[in-house]
C-alpha positions as CSV (number, residue, x, y, z in Angstrom):
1,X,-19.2,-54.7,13.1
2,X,-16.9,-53.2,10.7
3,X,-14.0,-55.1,11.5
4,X,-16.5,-58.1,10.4
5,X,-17.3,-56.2,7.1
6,X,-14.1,-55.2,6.5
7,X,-12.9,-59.3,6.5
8,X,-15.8,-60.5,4.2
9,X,-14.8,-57.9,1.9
10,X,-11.1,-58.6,2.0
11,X,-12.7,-62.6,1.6
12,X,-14.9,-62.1,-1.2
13,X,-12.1,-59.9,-3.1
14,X,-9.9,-62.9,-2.6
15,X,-12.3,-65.4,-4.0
16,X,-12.9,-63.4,-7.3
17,X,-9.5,-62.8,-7.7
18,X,-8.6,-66.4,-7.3
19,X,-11.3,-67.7,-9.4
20,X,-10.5,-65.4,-12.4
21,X,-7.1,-66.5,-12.0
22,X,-8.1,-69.5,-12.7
23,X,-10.2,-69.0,-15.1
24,X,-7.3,-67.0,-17.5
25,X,-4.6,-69.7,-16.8
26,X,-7.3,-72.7,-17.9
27,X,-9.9,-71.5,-20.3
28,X,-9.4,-67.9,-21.6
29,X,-6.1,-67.9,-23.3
30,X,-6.8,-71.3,-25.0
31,X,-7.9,-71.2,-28.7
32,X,-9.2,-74.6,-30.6
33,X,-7.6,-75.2,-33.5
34,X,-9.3,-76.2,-36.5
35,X,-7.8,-79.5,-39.0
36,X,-6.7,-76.6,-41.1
37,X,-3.7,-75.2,-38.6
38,X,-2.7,-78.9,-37.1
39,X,0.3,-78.4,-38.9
40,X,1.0,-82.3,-38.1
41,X,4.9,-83.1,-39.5
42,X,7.8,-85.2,-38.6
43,X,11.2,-84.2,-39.0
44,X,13.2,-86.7,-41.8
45,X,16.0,-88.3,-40.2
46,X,19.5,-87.0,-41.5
47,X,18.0,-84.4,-43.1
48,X,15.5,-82.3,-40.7
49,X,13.1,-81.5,-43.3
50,X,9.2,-81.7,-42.2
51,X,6.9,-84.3,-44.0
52,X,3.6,-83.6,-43.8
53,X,1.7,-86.4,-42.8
54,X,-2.3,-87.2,-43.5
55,X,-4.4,-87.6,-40.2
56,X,-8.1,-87.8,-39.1
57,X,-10.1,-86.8,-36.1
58,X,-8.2,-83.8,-35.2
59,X,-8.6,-82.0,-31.9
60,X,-5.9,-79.1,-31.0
61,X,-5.4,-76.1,-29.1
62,X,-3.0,-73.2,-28.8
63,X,-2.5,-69.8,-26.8
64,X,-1.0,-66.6,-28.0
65,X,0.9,-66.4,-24.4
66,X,3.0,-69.0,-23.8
67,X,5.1,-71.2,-27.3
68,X,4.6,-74.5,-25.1
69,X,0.5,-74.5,-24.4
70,X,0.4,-76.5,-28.3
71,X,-1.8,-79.9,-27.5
72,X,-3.3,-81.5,-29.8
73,X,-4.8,-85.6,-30.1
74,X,-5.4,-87.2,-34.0
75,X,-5.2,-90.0,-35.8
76,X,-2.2,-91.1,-38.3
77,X,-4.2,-92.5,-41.4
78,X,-0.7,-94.6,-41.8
79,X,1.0,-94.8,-39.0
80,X,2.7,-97.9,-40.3
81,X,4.9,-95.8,-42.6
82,X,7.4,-94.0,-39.7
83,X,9.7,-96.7,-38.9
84,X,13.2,-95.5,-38.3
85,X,13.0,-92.1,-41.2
86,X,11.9,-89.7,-38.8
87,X,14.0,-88.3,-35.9
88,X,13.1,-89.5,-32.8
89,X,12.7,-87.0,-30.0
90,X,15.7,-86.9,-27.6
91,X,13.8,-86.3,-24.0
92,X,9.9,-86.4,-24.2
93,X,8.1,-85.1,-21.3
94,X,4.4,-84.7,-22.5
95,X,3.1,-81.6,-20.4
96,X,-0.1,-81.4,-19.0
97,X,-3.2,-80.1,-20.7
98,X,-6.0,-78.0,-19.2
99,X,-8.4,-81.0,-17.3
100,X,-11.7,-79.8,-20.6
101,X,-9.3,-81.2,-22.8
102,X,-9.9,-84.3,-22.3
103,X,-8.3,-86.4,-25.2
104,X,-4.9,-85.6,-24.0
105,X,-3.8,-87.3,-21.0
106,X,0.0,-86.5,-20.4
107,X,0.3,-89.1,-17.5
108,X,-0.5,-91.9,-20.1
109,X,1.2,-90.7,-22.9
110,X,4.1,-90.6,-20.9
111,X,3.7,-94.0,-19.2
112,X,3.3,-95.3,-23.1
113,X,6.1,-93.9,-23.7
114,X,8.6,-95.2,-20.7
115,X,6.9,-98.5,-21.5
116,X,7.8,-98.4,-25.3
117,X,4.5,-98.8,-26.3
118,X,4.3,-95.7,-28.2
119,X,7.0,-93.8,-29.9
120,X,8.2,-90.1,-29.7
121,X,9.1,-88.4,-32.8
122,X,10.3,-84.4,-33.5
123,X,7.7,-82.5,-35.0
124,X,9.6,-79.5,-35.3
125,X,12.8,-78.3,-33.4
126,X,13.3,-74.4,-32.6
127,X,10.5,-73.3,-33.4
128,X,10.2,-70.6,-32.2
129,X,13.6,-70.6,-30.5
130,X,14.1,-73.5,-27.5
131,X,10.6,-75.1,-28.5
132,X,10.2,-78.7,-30.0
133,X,6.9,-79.9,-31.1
134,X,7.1,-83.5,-30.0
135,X,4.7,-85.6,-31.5
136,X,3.8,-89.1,-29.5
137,X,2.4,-92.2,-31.8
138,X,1.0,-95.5,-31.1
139,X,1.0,-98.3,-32.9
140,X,-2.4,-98.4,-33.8
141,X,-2.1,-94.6,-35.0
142,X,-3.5,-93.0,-32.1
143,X,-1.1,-89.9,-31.9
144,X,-0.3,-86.9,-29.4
145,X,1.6,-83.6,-30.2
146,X,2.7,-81.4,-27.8
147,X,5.2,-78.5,-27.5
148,X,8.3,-78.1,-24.9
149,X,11.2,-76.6,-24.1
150,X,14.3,-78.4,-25.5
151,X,18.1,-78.1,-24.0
152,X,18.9,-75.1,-25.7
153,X,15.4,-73.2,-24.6
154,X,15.9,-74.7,-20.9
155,X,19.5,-73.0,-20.4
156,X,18.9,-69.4,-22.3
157,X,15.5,-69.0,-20.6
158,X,17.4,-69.4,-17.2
159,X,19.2,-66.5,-18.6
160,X,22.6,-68.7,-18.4
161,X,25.0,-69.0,-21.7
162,X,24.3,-70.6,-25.0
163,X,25.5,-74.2,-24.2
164,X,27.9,-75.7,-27.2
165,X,25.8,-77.2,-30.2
166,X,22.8,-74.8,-29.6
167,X,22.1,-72.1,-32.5
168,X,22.2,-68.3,-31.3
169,X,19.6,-67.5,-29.6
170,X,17.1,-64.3,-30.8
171,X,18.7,-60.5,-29.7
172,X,15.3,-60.7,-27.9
173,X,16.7,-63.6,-25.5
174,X,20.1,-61.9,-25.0
């Protein structure tokens, strides 16, 4: 009898632990972001400097603990202004979003993308260090931002050199 009370324990513990595992890696680090802190930019071509652009229906969220949980789904109230002036973003893999958030589907987005029929642009590059904000449009102004680790970010995070053409990483990453 206590060997059998003894296993539903060690069952039970199990099961909580697993399901508040889950529940801090989908729900409890997220934060919603409000219109306010989009922060919706494209980097200028040649140049690098953001542009702000104007958007509507905004729907975002962020986490304190990790730079690359950044999704966010909007509209581009002229998306027909982009063209070849922003800087097109070299690799984007659109990482999936927790299943609640359900405007952002990375398997689409990234299907669009293969297919050419939406277009991947740098948001921002670096920031912070090894992150890219990559922001996906369509061209009927649907639009999907997303954050990921670039070349640079891929290689020091490994804890392998600075490759060539990278800036110097933070003392923090050294």
């Amino acid at each position: 009898m206590t060997g059998r009370i003894a296993i539903l324990v060690l069952l039970f513990s199990a099961l909580v632990a697993g399901a508040g595992l889950y529940y801090l890696q989908v729900w409890h680090y997220y934060d919603e972001l409000s219109a306010e802190d989009a922060n919706v930019q494209l980097l200028a071509a040649g140049t690098g400097e953001p542009v702000p652009f104007m958007f509507e229906n905004f729907k975002g969220i962020d986490a304190d603990s990790s730079p690359i949980r950044y999704r966010a789904c909007f509209d581009l109230t002229d998306p027909g202004v982009l063209g070849d002036a922003y800087e097109v973003a070299p690799a984007p893999e659109p990482l999936v979003a927790p299943r609640w958030f359900d405007c952002f589907d990375a398997g689409e987005i990234g299907r669009a993308l293969e297919e050419g029929r939406a277009v991947a642009y740098l948001g921002a590059s670096n920031d912070p260090y090894g992150v890219d904000r990559i922001v996906a449009v369509y061209p009927d102004g649907r639009a999907f931002a997303w954050t990921q680790l670039n070349r640079c970010g891929e290689v020091v995070f490994d804890g392998d050199p600075v490759p060539d053409g990278c800036p110097p990483p933070p003392e923090a990453y050294r």
